[in-house]
N, C-alpha and C positions, 0 to 999 in steps of 0.2 A: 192641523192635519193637511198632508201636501195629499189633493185630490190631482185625475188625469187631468182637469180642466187645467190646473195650478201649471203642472207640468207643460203640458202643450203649448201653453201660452208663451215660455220662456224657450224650450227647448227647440221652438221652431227657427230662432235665430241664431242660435248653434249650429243646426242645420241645414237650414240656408240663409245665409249671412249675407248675398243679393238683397235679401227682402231689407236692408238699413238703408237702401238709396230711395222707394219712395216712402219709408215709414219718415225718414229725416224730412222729406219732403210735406208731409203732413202736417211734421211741426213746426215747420217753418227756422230749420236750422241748415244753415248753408253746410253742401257736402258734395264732394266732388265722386264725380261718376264713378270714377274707380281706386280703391282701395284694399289691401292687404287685413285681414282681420284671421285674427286669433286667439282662441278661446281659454284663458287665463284658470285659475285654479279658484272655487269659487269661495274657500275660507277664507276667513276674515278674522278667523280666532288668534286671541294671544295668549292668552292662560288653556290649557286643557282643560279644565274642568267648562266655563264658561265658552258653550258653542255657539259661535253667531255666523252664519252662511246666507251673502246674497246668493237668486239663485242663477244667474248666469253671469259673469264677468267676459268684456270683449277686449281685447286689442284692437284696436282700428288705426290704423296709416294709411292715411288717405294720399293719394298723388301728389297733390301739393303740398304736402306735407303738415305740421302741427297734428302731432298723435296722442291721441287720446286714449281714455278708456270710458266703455260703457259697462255699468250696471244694470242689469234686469230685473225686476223685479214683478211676478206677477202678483195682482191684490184680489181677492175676491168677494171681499166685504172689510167693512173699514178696521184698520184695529188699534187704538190708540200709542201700542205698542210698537209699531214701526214711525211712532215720532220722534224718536229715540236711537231707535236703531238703522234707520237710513241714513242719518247725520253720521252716524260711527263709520258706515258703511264707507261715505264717501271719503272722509278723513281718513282713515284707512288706508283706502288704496291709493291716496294721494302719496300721504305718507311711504307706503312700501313700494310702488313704482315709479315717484319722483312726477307723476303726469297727470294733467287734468282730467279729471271725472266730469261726465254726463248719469245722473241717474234717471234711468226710463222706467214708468210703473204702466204695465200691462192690465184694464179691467174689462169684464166683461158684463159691468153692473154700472150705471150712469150715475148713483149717489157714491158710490165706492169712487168713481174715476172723478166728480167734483173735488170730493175730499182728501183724495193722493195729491190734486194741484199743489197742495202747504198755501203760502209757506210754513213750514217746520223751525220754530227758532227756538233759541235759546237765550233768553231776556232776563234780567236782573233789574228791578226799580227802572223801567224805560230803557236800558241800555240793552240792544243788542249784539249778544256775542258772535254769533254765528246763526245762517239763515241757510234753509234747504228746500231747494225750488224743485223739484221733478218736471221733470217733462209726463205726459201721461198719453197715452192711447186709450182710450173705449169707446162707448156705441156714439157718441157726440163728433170723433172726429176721421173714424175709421171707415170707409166707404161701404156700404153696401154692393159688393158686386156681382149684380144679378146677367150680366152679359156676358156670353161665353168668349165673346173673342178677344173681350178686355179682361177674364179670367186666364184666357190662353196667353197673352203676352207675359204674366206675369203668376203665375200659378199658388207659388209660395206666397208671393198678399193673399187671393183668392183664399187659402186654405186660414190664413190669419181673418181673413174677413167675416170668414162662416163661423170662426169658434169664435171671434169677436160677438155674433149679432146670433148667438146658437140658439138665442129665447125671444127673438124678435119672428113677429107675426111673416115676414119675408124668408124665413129662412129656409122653408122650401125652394125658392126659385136661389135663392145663394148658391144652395146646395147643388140645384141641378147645372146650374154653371158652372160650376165647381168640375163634378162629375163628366160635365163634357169637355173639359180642356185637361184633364188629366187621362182623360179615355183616348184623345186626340194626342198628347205625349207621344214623341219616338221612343224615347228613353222611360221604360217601360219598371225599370228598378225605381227610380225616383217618381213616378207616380204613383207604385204601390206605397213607397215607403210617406209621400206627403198623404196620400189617403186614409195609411194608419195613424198619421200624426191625427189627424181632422174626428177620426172615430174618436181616440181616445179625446181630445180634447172637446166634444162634442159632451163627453160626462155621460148623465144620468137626463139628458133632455131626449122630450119626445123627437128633435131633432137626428137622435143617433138613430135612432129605427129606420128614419127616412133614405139618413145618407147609406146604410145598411143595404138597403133595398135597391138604390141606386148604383151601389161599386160591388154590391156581395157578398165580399169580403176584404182582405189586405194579409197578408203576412209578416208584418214586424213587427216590435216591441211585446215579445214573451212576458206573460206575466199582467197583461195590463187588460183583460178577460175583449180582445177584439175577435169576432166572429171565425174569423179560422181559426184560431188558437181554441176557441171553445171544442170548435166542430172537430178540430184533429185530434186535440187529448181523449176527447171523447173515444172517437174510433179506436185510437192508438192501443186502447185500455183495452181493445177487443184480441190482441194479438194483430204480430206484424202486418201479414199479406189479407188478412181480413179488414183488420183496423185499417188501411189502408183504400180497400175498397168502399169500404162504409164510407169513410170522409169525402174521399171522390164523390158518391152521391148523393154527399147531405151538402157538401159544396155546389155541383151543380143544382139543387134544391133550393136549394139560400141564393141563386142567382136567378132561379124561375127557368131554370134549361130543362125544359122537357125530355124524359130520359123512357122511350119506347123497353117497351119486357122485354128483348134481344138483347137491346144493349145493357141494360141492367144485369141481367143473366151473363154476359160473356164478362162485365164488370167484377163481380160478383165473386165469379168463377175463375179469375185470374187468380195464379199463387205462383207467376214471378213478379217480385218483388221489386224489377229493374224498371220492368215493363211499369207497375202500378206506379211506380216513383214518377215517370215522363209523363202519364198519365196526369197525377197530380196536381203537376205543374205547370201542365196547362191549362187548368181548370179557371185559373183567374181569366182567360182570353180566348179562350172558343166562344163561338156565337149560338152552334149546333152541337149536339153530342157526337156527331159522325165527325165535326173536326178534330174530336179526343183522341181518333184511333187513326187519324192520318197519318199514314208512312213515312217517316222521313231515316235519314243512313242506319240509327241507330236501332231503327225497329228490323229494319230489315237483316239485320248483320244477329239482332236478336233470336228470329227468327232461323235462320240457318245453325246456330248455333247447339 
């Protein structure tokens, strides 16, 4: 069963494909600075009936060239079943892109990420036909990084870092490093969207409540039960311009923004729809509720209208 944790683990290098310069760096595999990477299609099937899917496939073209491909694969606990099937994996897309395969196995459990090492062979009476080494990431070689400013250089590790060590006795201070170099982000799309990565991959650990409490909420990946998506379907169910205000302040709620009876009441009491929407969305970054109803072109032109 592919859990959030499963997901996040792999999906995070889809979406930011920077984080392969210090993960390579981890394993001690030579990789130059800058590289072209693209994200391949992840079947591996050749009969229909029999479905086999790594679950992230990369193109990598590194500067100086010699291009590869990476396989991702996140483990969660060991399963005999991928001794078998990682070897197809890489033969595979050797086979179909003509190019060298690296297979990477993602754990977030220390006997899981022993056990992904292999090697994986395939032996007859002493003879070996074929061997499959993975390279592996988990709690043994992935950093702990509890410092903000060494989260800030590098944000996408840091969020790798935190669902790496999500059950490790540290991962309050992970998390709050975490949280202050993504709160510190100019680019304010890509910190929500690495903070929903980090929720969902965060699973069912008392961990998620933490980081919760620390960013509020996130708004991406529909579907995957992260704290705004709870709060707004909720509302939503209430009717438009109501639903709308409800969420507004069960979001500021869920961030600890103290919400005076005025402002509640003129929240409330709002039934434009345009106005609750600006509203809304700024609820991830006000610090006060009085910054919710600050003026800017669009209120005003509202306003007149």
């Amino acid at each position: 069963m592919v859990t959030s944790t499963h997901e996040a683990s792999h999906r995070i290098f889809q979406d930011r494909p920077e984080i392969l310069t210090p993960v390579f760096d981890l394993l001690g595999v030579p990789m130059s600075a800058k590289a072209s990477v693209a994200v391949l299609s992840a079947d591996v099937t050749e009969i229909q009936p029999l479905e086999r899917r790594a679950d992230t496939v990369l193109r990598v073209e590194p500067s100086d060239g010699d291009h590869f491909l990476l396989a991702i694969e996140t483990q969660l606990k060991r399963d005999e079943r991928k001794t078998t099937s990682w070897p197809y994996y890489v033969a595979y897309l050797r086979e179909k892109f003509c190019l060298p395969v690296l297979l990477l196995v993602t754990c977030t459990d220390r006997r899981t990420a022993r056990w992904a090492t292999g090697p994986f062979t395939c032996e007859v009476r002493g003879w070996t036909t074929h061997s499959t080494h993975p390279l592996v990431l988990g709690p043994d070689n992935v950093p702990k990084i509890t410092d903000q400013r060494t989260a800030a250089r590098d944000p996408a590790m840091a969020v790798f870092s935190a669902i790496t060590h999500g059950r490790d006795p540290e991962a309050p201070a992970i998390l709050e490093a975490t949280a202050d170099a993504l709160k510190a982000m100019e680019d304010s799309q890509t910190a929500q969207h690495l903070g929903g990565l980090l929720e969902i991959g965060l699973g069912d650990t008392p961990a998620r409540e933490t980081w919760r409490e620390l960013m509020g909420f996130t708004n991406f990946f529909p579907g995957r039960g992260t704290m705004l998506e709870e709060v707004y379907l909720e509302g939503k169910a209430e009717g438009e311009a109501e639903g709308e205000a409800k969420a507004i302040l069960r979001f500021l709620a869920a961030r600890g923004i103290p919400v005076p009876e005025e402002a509640r009441e003129r929240i409330a009491g709002c039934t434009d729809l345009e106005l609750l929407n600006r509203w809304l969305d700024r609820t991830p970054h006000v610090q006060c509720v009085h910054d919710l109803f600050a003026e800017g072109p669009e209120d005003t032109d509202a306003a007149s209208a």
